[in-house]
Backbone as a ProteinNet text record, in pm:
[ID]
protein_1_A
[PRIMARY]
XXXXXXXXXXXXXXXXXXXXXXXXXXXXXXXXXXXXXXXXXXXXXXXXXXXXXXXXXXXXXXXXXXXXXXXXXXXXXXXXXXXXXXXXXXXXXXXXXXXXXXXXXXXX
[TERTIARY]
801	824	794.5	898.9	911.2	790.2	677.6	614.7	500.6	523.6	403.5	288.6	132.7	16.2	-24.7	-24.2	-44.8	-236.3	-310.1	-402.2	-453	-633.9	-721.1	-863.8	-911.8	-1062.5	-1149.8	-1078.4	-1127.8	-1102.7	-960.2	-946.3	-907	-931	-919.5	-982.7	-1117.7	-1188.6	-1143.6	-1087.8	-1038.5	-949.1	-819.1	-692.7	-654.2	-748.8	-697.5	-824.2	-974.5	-1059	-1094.3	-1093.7	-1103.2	-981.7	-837.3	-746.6	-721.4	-655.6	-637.9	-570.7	-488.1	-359.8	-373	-325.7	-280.5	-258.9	-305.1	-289.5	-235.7	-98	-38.3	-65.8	-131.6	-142.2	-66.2	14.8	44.8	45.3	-3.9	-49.5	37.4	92.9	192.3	193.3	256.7	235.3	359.9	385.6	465.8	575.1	487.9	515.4	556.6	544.7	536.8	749.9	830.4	953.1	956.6	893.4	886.1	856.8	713.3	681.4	788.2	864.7	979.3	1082.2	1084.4	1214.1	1190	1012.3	975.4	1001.7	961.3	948.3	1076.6	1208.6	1284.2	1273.6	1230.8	1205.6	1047.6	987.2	875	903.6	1009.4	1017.5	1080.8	1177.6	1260.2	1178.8	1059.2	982.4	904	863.6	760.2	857.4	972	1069.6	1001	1079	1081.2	972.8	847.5	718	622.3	722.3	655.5	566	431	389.7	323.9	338.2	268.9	180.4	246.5	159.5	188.8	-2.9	40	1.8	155.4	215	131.5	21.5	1.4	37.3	-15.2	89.6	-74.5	-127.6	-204.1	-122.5	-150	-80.6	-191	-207.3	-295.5	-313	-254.4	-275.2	-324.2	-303.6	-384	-534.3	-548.1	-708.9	-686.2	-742.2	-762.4	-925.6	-987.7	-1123	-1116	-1054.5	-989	-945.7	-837.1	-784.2	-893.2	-960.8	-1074.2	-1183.6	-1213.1	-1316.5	-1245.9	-1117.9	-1093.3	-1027.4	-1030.6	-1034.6	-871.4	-815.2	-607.1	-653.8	-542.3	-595.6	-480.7	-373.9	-244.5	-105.9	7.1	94.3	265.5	277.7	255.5	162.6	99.2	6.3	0.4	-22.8	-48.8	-129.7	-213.7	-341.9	-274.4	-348.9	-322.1	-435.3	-467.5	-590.3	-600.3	-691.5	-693.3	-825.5	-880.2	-1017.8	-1110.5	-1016.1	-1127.2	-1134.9	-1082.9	-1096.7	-968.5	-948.6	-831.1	-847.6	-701.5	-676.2	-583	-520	-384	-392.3	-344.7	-293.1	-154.7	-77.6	58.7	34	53.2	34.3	160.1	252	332.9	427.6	525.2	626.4	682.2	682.8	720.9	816	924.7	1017.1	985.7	1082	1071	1029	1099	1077.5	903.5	863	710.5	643.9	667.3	637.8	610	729.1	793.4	667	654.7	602.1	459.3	362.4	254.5	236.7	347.6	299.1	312	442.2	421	315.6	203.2	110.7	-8	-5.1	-107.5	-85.6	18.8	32.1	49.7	62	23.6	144.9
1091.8	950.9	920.9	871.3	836.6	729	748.3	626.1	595.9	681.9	618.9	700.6	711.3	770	830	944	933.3	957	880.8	865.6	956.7	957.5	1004.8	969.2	1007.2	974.4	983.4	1102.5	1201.2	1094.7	1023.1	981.5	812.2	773.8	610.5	506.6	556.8	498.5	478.6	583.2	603.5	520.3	560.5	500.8	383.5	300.9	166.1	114	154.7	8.5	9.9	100.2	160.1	114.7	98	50.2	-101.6	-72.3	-182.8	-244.2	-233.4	-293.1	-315.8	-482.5	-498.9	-338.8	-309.9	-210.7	-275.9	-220.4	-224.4	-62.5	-77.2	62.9	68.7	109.4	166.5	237.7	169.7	283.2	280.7	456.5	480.2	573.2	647.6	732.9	817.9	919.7	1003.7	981.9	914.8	900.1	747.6	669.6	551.7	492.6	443.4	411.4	304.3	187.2	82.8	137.5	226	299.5	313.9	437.5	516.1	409.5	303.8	193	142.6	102.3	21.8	124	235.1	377.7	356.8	326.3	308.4	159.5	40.6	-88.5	-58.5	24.1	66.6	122.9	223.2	291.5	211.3	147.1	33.7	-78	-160.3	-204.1	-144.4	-32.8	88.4	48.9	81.4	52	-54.2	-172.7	-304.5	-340.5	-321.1	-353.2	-246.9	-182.9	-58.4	-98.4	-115.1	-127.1	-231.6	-316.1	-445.2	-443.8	-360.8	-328.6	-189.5	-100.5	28.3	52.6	142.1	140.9	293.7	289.2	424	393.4	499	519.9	620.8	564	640.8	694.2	853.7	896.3	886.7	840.4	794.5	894.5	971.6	1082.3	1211.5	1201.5	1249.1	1248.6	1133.7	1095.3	923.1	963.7	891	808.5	894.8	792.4	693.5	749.1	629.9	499.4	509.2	428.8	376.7	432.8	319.2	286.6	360.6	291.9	141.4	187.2	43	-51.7	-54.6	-129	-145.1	-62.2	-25.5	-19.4	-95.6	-53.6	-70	-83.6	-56.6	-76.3	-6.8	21	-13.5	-46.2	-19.2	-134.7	-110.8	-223.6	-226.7	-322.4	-323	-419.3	-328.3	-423.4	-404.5	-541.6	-556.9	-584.6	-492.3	-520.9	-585	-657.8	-684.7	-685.7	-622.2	-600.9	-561.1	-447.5	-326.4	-406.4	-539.1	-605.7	-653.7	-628.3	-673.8	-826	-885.4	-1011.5	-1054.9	-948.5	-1006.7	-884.8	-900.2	-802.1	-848.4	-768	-751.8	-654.9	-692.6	-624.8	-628.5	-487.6	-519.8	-539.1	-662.8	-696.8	-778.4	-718.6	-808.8	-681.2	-738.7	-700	-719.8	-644.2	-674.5	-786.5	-952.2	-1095.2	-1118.2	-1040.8	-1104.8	-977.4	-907.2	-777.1	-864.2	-948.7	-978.7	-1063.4	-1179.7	-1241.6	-1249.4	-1128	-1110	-996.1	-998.4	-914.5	-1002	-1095.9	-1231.3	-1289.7	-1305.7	-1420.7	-1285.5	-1139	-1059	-1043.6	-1052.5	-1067.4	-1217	-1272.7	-1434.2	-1449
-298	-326	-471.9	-543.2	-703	-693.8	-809.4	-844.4	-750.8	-635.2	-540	-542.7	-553.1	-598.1	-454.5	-392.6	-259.9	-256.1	-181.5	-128.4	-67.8	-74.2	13.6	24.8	95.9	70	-93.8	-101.9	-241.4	-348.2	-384.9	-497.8	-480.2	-370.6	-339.7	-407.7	-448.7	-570.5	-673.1	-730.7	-875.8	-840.1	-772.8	-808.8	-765.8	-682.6	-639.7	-681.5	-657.8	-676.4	-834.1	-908	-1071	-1099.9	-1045.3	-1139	-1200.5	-1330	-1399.2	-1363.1	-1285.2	-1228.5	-1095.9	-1057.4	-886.7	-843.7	-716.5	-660.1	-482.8	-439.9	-313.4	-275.4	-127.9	-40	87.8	124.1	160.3	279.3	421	515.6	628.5	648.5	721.5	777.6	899.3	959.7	1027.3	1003.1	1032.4	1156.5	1255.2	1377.7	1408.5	1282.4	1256.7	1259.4	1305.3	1309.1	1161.7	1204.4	1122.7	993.6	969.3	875.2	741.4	861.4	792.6	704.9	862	761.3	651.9	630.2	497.4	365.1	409.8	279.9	151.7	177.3	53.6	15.5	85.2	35.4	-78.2	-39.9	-116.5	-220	-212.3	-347.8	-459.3	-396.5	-507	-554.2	-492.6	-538.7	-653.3	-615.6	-688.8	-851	-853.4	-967.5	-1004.7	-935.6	-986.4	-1068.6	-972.2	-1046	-1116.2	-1174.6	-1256	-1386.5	-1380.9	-1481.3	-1465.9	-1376.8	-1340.5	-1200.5	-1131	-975.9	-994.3	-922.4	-910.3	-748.7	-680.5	-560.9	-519.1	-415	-343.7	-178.8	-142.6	-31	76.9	234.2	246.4	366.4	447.4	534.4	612.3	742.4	818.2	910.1	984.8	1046.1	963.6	844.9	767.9	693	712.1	676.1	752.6	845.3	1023.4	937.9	886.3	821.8	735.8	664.1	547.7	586.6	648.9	718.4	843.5	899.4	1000.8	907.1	809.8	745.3	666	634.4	577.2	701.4	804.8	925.4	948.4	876.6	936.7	1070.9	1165.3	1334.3	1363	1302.8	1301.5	1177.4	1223	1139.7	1200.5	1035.4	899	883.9	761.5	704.9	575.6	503.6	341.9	286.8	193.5	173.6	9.2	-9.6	-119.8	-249.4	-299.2	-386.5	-569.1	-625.8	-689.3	-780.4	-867.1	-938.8	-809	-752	-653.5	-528.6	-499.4	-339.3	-314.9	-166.1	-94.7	-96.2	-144.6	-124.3	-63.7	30.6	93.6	222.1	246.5	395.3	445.5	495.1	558.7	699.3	822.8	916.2	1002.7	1107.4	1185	1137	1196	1146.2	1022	907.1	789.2	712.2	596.7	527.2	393.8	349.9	169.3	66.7	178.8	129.7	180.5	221.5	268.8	168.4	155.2	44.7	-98.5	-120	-212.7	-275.9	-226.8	-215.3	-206.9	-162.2	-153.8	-342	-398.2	-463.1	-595.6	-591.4	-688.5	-672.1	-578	-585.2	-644.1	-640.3	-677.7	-848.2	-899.2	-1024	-1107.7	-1014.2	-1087	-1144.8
[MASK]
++++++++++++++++++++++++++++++++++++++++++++++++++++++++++++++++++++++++++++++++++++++++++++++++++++++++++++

């Protein structure tokens, strides 16, 4: 995936609560349908807001802790962080225009 930082326990610090930039995550799962459908609305965003939001991506069946320590209890989901704390969440059913929109109000 072009542009997207993929996640883990190991480097989640650094790259979303240490970054300078709005940070959108990303959490999705292999097995996930909805998941899969959001994945190219993600990457074309990843474009759009290149340089203004930075886009990671966590694989949840892959680090199952990560994701319960940050309280994901289902998917897809997207948290949305800003100076190291979540200020938005997207859970379930939402599209690109609710994407859209949560990421204009994270960059002001």
């Amino acid at each position: 995936m072009a542009g997207l930082t993929e996640l883990t326990k190991d480097n989640f610090d650094q790259e979303v609560k240490e970054s300078s930039l709005p940070v959108l995550v990303d959490f999705w799962g292999p097995k996930c349908v909805p998941c899969m459908g959001l994945m190219p609305v993600v990457e074309e965003l990843a474009g759009k807001y290149a340089g203004k939001v930075k886009f990671c991506k966590v694989n949840t069946a892959e680090n199952r802790r990560l994701a319960i320590q940050l309280r994901v209890m289902s998917l897809p989901t997207f948290q949305f962080y800003k100076g190291g704390e979540v200020v938005a969440e997207l859970q379930g059913s939402f599209g690109q225009e609710e994407i859209e929109e949560k990421l204009q109000a994270l960059i002001g």
